[in-house]
PABADREN-385419 format. One line per field, with one value per residue (C-alpha): x, z, y; residue in three letters; residue number from 1. Coordinates in Angstrom, 2 decimals, decimal comma, always signed. Example, Ala and Ser with C-alpha at 12.3 -4.5 7.8 and 13.67 -1.06 7.14 Angstrom:
! residues 2
x = +12,30/+13,67
z = +7,80/+7,14
y = -4,50/-1,06
resn = ALA/SER
resi = 1/2
END
This chain:
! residues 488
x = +82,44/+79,59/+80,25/+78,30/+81,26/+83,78/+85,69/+84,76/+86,50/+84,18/+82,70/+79,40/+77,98/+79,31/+77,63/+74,01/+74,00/+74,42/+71,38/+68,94/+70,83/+71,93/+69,39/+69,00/+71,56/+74,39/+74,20/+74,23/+77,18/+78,83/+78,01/+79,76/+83,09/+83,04/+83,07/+85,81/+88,58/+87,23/+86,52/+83,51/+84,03/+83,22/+80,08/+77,65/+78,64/+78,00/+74,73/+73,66/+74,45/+73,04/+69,66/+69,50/+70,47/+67,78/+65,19/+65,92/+65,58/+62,16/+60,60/+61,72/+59,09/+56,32/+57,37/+54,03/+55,76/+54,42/+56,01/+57,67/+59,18/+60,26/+62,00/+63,89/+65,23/+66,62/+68,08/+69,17/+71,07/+72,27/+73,77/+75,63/+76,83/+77,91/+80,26/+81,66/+82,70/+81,72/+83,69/+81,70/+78,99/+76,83/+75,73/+74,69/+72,54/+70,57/+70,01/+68,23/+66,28/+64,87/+63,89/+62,59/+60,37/+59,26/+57,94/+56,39/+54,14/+53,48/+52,10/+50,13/+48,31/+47,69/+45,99/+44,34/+42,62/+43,81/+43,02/+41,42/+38,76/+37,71/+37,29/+34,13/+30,55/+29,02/+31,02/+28,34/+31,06/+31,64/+28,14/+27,25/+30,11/+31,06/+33,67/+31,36/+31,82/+34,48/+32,71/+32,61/+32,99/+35,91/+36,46/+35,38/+37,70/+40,91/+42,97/+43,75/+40,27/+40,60/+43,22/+40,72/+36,98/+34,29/+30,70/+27,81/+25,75/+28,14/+26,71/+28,30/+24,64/+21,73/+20,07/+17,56/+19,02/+20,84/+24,15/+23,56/+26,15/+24,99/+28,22/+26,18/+28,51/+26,67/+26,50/+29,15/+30,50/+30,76/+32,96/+30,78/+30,06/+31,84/+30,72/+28,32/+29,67/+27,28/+28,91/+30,72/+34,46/+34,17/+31,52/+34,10/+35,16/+38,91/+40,49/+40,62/+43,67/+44,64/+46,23/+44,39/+40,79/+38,33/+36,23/+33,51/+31,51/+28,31/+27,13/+27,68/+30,72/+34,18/+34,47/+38,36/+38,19/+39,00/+35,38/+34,85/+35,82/+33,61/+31,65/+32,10/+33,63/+31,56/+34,19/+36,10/+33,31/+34,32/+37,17/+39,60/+42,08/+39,78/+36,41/+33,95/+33,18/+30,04/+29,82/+32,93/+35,97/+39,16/+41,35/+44,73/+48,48/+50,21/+53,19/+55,49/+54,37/+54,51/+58,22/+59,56/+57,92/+59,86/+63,03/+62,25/+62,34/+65,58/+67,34/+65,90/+67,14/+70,90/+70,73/+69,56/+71,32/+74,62/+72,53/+70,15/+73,76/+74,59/+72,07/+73,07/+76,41/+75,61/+74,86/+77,72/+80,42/+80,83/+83,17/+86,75/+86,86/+89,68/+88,27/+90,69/+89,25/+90,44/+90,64/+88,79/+84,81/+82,37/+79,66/+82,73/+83,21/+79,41/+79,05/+82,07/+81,25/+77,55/+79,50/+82,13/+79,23/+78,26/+80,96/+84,65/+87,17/+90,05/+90,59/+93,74/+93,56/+95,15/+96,33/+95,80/+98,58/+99,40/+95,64/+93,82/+96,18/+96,55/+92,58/+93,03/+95,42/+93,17/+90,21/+91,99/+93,03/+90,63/+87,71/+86,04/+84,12/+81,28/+81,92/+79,26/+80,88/+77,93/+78,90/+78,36/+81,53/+81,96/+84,23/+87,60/+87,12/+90,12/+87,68/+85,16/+88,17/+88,47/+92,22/+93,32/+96,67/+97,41/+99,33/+100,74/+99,08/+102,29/+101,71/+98,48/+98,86/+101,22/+98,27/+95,78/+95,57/+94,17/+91,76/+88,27/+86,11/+87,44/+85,48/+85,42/+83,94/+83,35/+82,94/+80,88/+78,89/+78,80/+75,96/+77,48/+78,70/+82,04/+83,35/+85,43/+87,28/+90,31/+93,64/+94,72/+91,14/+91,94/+95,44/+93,65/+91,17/+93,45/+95,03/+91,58/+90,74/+94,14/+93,30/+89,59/+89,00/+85,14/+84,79/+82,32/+81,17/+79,27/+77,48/+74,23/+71,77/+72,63/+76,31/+74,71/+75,32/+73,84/+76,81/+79,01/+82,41/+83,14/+86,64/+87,85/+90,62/+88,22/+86,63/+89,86/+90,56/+94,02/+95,54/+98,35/+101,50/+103,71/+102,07/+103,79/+107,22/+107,47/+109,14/+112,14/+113,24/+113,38/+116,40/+114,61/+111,42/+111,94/+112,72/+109,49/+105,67/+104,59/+101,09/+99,06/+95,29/+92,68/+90,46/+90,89/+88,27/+87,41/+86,44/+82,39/+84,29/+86,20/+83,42/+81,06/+78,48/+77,36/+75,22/+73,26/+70,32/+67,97/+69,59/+72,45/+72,93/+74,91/+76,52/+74,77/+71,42/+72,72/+71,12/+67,76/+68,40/+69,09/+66,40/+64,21/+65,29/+66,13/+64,40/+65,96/+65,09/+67,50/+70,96/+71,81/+71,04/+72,81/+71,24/+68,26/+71,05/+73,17/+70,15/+69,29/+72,86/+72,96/+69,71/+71,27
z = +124,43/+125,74/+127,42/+124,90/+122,52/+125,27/+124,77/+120,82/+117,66/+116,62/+113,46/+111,83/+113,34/+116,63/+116,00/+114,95/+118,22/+120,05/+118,77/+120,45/+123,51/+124,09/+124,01/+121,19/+121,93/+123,08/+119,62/+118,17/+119,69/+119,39/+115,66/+115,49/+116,88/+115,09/+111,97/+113,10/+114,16/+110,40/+111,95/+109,81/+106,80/+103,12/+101,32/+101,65/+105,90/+106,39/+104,44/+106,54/+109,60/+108,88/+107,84/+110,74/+113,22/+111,57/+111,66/+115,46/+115,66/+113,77/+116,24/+119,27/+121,78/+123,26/+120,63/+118,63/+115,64/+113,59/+110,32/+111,27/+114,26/+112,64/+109,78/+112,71/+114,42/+111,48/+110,21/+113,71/+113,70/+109,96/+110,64/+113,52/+111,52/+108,32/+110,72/+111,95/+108,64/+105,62/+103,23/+103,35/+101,31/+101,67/+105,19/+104,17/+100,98/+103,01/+105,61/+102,50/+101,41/+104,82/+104,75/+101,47/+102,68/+105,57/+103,09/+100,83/+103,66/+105,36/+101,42/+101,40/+104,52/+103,95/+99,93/+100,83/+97,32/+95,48/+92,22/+94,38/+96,29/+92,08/+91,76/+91,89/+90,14/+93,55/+93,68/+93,20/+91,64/+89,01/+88,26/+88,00/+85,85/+82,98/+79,78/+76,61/+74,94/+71,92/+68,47/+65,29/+62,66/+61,17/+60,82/+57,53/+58,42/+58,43/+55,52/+56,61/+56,71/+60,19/+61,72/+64,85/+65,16/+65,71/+66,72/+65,04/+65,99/+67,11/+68,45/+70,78/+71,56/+72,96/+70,88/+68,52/+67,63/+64,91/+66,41/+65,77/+63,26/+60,80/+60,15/+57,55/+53,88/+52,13/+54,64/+55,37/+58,34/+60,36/+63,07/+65,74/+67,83/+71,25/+74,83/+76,15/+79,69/+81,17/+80,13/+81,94/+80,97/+81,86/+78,88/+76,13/+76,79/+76,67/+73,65/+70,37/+69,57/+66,06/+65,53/+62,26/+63,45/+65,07/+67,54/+69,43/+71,47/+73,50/+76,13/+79,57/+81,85/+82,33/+85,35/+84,80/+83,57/+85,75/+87,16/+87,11/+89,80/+92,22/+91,37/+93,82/+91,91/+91,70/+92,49/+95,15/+96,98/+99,71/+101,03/+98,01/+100,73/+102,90/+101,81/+102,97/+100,67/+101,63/+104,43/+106,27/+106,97/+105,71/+109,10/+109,00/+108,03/+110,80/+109,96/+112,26/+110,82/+107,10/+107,35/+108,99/+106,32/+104,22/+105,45/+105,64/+101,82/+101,66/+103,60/+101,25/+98,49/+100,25/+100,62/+97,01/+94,65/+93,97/+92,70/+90,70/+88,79/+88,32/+86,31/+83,55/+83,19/+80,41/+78,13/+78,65/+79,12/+75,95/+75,43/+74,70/+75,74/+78,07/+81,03/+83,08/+86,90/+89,86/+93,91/+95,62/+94,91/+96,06/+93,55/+90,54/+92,14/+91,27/+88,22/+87,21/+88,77/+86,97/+83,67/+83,89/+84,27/+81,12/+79,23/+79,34/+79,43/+80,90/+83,57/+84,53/+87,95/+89,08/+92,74/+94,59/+96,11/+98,91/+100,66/+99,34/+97,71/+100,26/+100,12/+96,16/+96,50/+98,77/+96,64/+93,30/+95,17/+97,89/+97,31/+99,64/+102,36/+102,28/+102,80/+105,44/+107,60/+106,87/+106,30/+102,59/+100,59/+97,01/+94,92/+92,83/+89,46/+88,73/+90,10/+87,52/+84,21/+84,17/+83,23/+85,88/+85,49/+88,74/+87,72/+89,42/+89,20/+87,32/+84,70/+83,49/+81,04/+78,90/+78,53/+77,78/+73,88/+74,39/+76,90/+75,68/+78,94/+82,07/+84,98/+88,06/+91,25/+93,14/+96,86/+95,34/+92,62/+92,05/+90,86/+87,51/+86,65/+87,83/+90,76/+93,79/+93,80/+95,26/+94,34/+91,06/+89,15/+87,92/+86,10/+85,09/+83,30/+81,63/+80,31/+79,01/+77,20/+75,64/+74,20/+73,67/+75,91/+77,28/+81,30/+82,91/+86,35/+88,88/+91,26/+93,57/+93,47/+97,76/+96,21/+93,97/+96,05/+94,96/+95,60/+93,46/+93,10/+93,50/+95,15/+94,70/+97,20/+100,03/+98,44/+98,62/+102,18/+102,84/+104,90/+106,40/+104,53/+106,15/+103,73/+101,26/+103,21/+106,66/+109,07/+109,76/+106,58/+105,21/+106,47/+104,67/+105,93/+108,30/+104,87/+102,76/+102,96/+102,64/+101,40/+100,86/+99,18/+99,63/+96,84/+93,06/+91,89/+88,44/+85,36/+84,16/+80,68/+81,17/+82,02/+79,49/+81,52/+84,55/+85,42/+88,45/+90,13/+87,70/+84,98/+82,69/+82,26/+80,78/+83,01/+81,72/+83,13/+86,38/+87,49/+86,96/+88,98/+91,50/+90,89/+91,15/+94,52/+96,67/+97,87/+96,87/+100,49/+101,94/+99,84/+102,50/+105,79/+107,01/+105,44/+107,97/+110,43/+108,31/+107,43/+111,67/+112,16/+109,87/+111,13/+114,73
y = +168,88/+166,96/+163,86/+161,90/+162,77/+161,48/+158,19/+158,23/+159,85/+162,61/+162,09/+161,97/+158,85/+159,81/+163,39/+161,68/+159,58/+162,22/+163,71/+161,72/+162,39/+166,07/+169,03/+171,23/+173,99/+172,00/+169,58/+173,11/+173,84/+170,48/+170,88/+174,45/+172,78/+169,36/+172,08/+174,47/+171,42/+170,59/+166,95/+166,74/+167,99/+167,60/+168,65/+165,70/+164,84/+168,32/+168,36/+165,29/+166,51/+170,12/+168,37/+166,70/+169,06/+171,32/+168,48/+168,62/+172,22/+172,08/+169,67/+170,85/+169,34/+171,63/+174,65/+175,36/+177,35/+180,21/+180,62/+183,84/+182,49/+179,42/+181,47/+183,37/+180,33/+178,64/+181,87/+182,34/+178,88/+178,84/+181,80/+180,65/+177,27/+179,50/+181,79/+178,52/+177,35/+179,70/+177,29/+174,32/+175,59/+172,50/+173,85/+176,80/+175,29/+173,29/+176,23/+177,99/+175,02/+174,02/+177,87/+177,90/+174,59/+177,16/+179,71/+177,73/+175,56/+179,51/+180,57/+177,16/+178,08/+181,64/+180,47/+176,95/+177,18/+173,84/+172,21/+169,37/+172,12/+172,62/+168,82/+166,56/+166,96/+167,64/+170,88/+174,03/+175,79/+173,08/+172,90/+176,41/+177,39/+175,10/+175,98/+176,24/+173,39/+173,25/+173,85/+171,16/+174,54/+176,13/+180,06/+181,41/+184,11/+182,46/+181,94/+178,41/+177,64/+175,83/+177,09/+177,81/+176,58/+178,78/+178,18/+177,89/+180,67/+184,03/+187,24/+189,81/+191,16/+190,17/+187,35/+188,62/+192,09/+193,47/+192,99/+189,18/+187,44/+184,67/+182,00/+180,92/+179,78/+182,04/+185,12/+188,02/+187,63/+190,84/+192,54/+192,10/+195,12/+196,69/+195,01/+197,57/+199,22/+196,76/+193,81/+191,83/+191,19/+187,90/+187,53/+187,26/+183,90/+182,73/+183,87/+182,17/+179,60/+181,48/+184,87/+184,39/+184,30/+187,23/+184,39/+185,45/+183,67/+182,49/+183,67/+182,99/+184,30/+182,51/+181,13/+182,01/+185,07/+188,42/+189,99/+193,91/+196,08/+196,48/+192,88/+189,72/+186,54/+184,26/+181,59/+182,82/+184,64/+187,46/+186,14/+184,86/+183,44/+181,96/+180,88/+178,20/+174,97/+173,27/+175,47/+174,59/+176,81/+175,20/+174,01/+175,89/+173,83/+172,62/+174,25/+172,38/+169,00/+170,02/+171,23/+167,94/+166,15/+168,49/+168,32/+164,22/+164,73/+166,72/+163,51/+161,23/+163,06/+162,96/+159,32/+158,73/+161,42/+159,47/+156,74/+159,07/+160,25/+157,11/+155,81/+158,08/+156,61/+154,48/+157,32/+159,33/+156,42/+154,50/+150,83/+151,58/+155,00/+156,59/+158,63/+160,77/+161,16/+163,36/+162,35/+159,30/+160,68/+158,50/+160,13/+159,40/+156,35/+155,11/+156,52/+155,25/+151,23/+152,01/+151,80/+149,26/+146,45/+146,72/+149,09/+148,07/+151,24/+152,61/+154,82/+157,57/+158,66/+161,34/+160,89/+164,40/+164,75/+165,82/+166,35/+163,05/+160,65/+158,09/+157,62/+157,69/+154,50/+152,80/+153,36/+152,29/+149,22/+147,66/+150,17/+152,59/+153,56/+155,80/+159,67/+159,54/+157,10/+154,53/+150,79/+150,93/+149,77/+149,40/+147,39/+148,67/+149,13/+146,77/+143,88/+144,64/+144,40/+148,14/+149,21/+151,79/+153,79/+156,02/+159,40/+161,98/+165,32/+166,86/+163,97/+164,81/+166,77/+164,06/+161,64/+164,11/+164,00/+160,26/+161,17/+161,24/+162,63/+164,37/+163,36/+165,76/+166,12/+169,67/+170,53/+173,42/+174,80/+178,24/+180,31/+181,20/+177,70/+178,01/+175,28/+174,27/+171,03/+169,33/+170,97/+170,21/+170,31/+173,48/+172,09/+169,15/+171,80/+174,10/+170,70/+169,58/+172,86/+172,84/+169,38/+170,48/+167,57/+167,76/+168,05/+166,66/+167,60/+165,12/+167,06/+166,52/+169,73/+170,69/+171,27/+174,19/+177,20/+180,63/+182,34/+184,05/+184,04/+187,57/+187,40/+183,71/+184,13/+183,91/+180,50/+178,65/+176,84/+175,78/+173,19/+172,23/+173,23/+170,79/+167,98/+169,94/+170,19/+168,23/+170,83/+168,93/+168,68/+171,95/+174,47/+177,15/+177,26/+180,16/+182,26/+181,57/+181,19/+177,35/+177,13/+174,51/+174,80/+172,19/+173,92/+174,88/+177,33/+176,05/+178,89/+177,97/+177,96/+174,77/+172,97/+171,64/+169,91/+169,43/+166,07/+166,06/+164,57/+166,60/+165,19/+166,53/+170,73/+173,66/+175,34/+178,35/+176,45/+176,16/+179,88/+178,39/+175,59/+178,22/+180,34/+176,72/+176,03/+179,04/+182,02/+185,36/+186,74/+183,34/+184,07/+186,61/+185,61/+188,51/+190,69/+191,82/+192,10/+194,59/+196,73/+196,77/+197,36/+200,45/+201,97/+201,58
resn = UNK/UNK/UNK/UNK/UNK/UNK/UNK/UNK/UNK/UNK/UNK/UNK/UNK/UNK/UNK/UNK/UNK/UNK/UNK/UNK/UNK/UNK/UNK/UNK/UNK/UNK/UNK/UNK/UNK/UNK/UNK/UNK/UNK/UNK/UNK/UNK/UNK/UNK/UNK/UNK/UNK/UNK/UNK/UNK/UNK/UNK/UNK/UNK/UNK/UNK/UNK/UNK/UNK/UNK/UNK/UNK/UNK/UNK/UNK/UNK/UNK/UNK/UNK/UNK/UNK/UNK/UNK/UNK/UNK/UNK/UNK/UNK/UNK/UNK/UNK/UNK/UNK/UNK/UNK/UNK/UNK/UNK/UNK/UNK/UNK/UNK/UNK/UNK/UNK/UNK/UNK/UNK/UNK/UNK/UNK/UNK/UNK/UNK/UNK/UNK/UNK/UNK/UNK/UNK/UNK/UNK/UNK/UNK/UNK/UNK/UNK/UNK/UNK/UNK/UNK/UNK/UNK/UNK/UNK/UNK/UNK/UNK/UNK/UNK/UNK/UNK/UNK/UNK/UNK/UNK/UNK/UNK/UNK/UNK/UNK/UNK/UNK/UNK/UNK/UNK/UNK/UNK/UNK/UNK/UNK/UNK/UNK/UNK/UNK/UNK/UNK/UNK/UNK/UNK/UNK/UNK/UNK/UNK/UNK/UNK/UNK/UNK/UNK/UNK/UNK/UNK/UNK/UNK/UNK/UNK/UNK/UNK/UNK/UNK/UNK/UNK/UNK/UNK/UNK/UNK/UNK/UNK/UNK/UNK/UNK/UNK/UNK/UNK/UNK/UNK/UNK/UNK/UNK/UNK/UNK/UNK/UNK/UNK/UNK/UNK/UNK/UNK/UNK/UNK/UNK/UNK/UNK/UNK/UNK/UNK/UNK/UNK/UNK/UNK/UNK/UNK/UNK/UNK/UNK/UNK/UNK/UNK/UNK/UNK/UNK/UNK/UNK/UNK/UNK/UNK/UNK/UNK/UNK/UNK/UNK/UNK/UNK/UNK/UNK/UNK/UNK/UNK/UNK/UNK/UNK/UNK/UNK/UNK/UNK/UNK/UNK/UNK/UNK/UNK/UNK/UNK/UNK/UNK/UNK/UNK/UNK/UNK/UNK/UNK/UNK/UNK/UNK/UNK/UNK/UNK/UNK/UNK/UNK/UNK/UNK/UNK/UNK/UNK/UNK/UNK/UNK/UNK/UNK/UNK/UNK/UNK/UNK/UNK/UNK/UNK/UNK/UNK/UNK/UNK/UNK/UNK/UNK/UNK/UNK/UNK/UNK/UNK/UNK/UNK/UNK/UNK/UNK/UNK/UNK/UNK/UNK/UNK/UNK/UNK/UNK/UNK/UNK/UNK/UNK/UNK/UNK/UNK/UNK/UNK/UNK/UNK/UNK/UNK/UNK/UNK/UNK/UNK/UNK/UNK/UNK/UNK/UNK/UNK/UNK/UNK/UNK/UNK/UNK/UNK/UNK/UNK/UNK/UNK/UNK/UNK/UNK/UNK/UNK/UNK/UNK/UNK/UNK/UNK/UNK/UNK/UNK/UNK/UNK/UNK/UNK/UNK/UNK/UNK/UNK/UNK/UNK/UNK/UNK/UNK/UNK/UNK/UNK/UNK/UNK/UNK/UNK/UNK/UNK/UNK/UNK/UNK/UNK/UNK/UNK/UNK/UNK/UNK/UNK/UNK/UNK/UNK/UNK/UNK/UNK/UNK/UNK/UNK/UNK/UNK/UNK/UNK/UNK/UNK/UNK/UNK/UNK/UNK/UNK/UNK/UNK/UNK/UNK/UNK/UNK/UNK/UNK/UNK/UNK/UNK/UNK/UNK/UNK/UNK/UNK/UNK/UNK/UNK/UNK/UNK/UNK/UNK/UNK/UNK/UNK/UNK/UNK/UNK/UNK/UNK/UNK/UNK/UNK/UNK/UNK/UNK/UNK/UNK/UNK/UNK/UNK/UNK/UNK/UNK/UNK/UNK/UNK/UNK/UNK/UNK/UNK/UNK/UNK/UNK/UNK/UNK/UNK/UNK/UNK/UNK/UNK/UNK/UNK/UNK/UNK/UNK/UNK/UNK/UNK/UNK/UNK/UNK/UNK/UNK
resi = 1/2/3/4/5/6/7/8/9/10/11/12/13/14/15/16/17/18/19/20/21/22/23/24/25/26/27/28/29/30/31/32/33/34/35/36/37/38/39/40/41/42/43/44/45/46/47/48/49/50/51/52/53/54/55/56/57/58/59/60/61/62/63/64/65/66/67/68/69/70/71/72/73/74/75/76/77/78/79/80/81/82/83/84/85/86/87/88/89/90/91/92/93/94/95/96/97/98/99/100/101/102/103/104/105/106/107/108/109/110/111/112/113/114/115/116/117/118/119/120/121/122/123/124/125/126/127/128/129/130/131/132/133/134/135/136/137/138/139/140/141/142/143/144/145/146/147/148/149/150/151/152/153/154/155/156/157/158/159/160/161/162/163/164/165/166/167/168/169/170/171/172/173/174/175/176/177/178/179/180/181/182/183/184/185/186/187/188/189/190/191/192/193/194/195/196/197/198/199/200/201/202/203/204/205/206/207/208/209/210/211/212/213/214/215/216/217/218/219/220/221/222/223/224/225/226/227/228/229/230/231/232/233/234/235/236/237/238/239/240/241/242/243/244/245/246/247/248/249/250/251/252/253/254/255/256/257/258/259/260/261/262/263/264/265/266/267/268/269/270/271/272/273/274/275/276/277/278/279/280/281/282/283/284/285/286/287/288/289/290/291/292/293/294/295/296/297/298/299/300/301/302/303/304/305/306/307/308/309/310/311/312/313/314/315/316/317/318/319/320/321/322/323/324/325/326/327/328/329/330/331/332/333/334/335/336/337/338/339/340/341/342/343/344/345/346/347/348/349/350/351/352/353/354/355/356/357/358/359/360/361/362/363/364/365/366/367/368/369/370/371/372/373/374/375/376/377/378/379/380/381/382/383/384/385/386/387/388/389/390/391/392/393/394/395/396/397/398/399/400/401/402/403/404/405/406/407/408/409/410/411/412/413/414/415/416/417/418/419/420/421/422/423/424/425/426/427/428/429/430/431/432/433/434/435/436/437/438/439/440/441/442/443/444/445/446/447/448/449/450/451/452/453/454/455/456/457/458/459/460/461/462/463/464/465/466/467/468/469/470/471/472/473/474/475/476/477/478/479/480/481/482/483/484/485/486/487/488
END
């Protein structure tokens, strides 16, 4: 371990620090072994420290990164930090987004067209090629009489010919006649607003619309990915710069998306109501201190024994620490009025006829809705369906994982099993298999909503959400090495 690490307990603070210190691959590997002694652990200290070990990696001095080669060295080191761990999700999330950042800055500089290149009156482009202004007259044709507009004069000719249409009130309108092979596509205009209505329209070609083979647009000129405005070559993205500013985002998202849930506590908490709540959350714990300001309720919390209820009692009494190891602290709930009964986590399902909302917090999301949370979520679950009880799910979007839970058995971590039964107690120990699980994989059909940064979702939604924020080409990161592998 490197001697910046010596003389201190490891954690994530210690871990940070030692950032600024130790070179790139040694805080790689310090990273790797803080992770397999499991002495940081949890979803959001591993996303921290995975965003900013990748930040590091990113701007590694005198390394001029092409997109390629930056896509290969974070694969390169996600990979390693998923085979160090593969149950803590989190670090693997953030491994995709940083990589999806990388894509999406590499497809910026390869199409530097913007909106803001089509913007200005001293653009040529914008005055050469304007949209026909709308017309003041209804369709004759429609049976709405105005369900689109049409203009005044219509011909699908040349002006002057027979093919020309009077719009006249006391005319025929007629089907106007076939675009010559001439004629440009572009000619017909954007199509009419009303399945009711045959529009035609002026002349003049669309600066939108697609050009003929074989024809130059007259927009994008010869090169459609790179083309000079005003006579200038666009400069190229520096890639390096635009990714850091990236994954700057993704931190500030981390440090903000408890509060973001927590300002929708007031419209799912309501006065009087009695909320049943599972292990010492800090994201629960906000929400929950959001509400009890202004709405007065009471609160069962079930202890999690044997993995997490001595920081359950602490929290229900003197409040908490941060997860992150930062010097935020938060009150108890007691302080603010709230009624708080502590149960065991055989005893919930007695109280839970009374209980209006279930409030739980995952280590995971799955891609199908389903979860991971502390031992004892998925009791406290079954209990709530029984009682038709809705369950409500407080999760950050890095939790959301686009994996799916194929074989659960390999989700669920376990601990140490002499929590359960201390060694020196038990004669029979010798004579039976002691286990002890530090996960519950939670069914997408006991859940009925899942409230996150974005706001409040289905768990049928969730897939979007994935689809929103990962790459397909990222979900498997070993995937390029099984396909070399079978080749070989």
């Amino acid at each position: 371990m490197p001697s910046s690490m010596v003389g201190q307990t490891p954690s994530l603070t210690g871990f940070l620090k030692s950032l600024k210190q130790n070179d790139i691959e040694n805080s790689i590997e310090l990273f790797i072994s803080l992770l397999k002694r499991r002495q940081i652990k949890n979803s959001r200290p591993c996303a921290i420290a995975t965003t900013h070990l990748l930040l590091r990696v990113v701007a590694e001095p005198k390394r001029k990164w092409d997109a390629q080669k930056l896509i290969a060295r974070v694969r390169n080191v996600g990979r390693r930090l998923i085979a160090a761990q593969p149950r803590e999700m989190a670090v693997g999330n953030i491994v995709r987004r940083v990589l999806g950042v990388i894509r999406e800055v590499a497809e910026r500089d390869e199409d530097p067209l913007t909106d803001s290149e089509f913007s200005g009156s001293a653009s040529p482009i914008t005055e050469e090629f304007q949209r026909p202004a709308l017309p003041t007259r209804f369709s004759e044709f429609s049976p709405l009489h105005g369900a689109a507009a049409m203009p005044h004069n219509m011909h699908s000719g040349r002006p002057g010919t027979a093919d020309s249409v009077s719009m006249d009130l006391g005319g025929t309108p007629q089907r106007p006649a076939l675009l010559s092979t001439n004629a440009s596509y572009a000619g017909q205009g954007p199509p009419g607003t009303s399945l009711f209505s045959i529009l035609q329209h002026p002349q003049g070609r669309s600066p939108v619309a697609t050009p003929p083979p074989g024809t130059q647009s007259p927009v994008t000129g010869p090169s459609p990915s790179r083309r000079a405005i005003g006579g200038e070559i666009p400069e190229k993205l520096d890639i390096k710069a635009e990714v850091i500013d990236g994954i700057k985002e993704l931190q500030d998202e981390l440090d903000v998306v408890d509060n973001q849930i927590a300002e929708s506590a007031l419209d799912h908490i309501h006065s009087n109501e009695i909320i049943l709540t599972h292990t010492s959350s800090q994201t629960v714990q906000k929400f929950l201190l959001t509400a009890a300001r202004k709405r007065k309720f009471t609160l069962f919390h079930a202890e999690a024994y044997p993995n997490n209820h001595e920081a359950t009692h602490v929290t229900i009494l003197n409040g908490a620490q941060g997860e992150d190891d930062s010097d935020e602290r938060w009150k108890p709930l007691t302080s603010l009025g709230i009624t708080v009964i502590l149960i065991p986590d055989s005893a919930v399902f007695a109280p839970m006829s009374r209980i209006n909302k279930v409030i739980l917090a995952p280590h995971a999301v799955l891609a199908n809705g389903s979860l991971l949370a502390a031992a004892g979520a998925s009791t406290i679950a079954l209990a709530a369906k029984t009682h038709h009880v809705p369950v409500v799910v407080l999760s950050g979007v890095y939790k959301l994982s686009p994996v799916y839970p194929f074989d659960t058995d390999e989700l669920i971590e376990y601990g140490d099993p002499s929590k359960v039964v201390p060694f020196e107690e038990a004669e029979f120990t010798d004579k039976v298999d002691i286990v002890n699980p530090l996960y519950d994989w939670v069914d997408c059909d006991l859940v009925d909503l899942y409230i996150t940064n974005l706001g409040g979702h289905a768990p049928s939604y969730l897939y979007r959400i994935v689809a929103d924020h990962y790459r397909v080409e990222d979900i498997d990161l070993n995937a390029k090495l099984d396909a070399v592998a079978k080749k070989g």
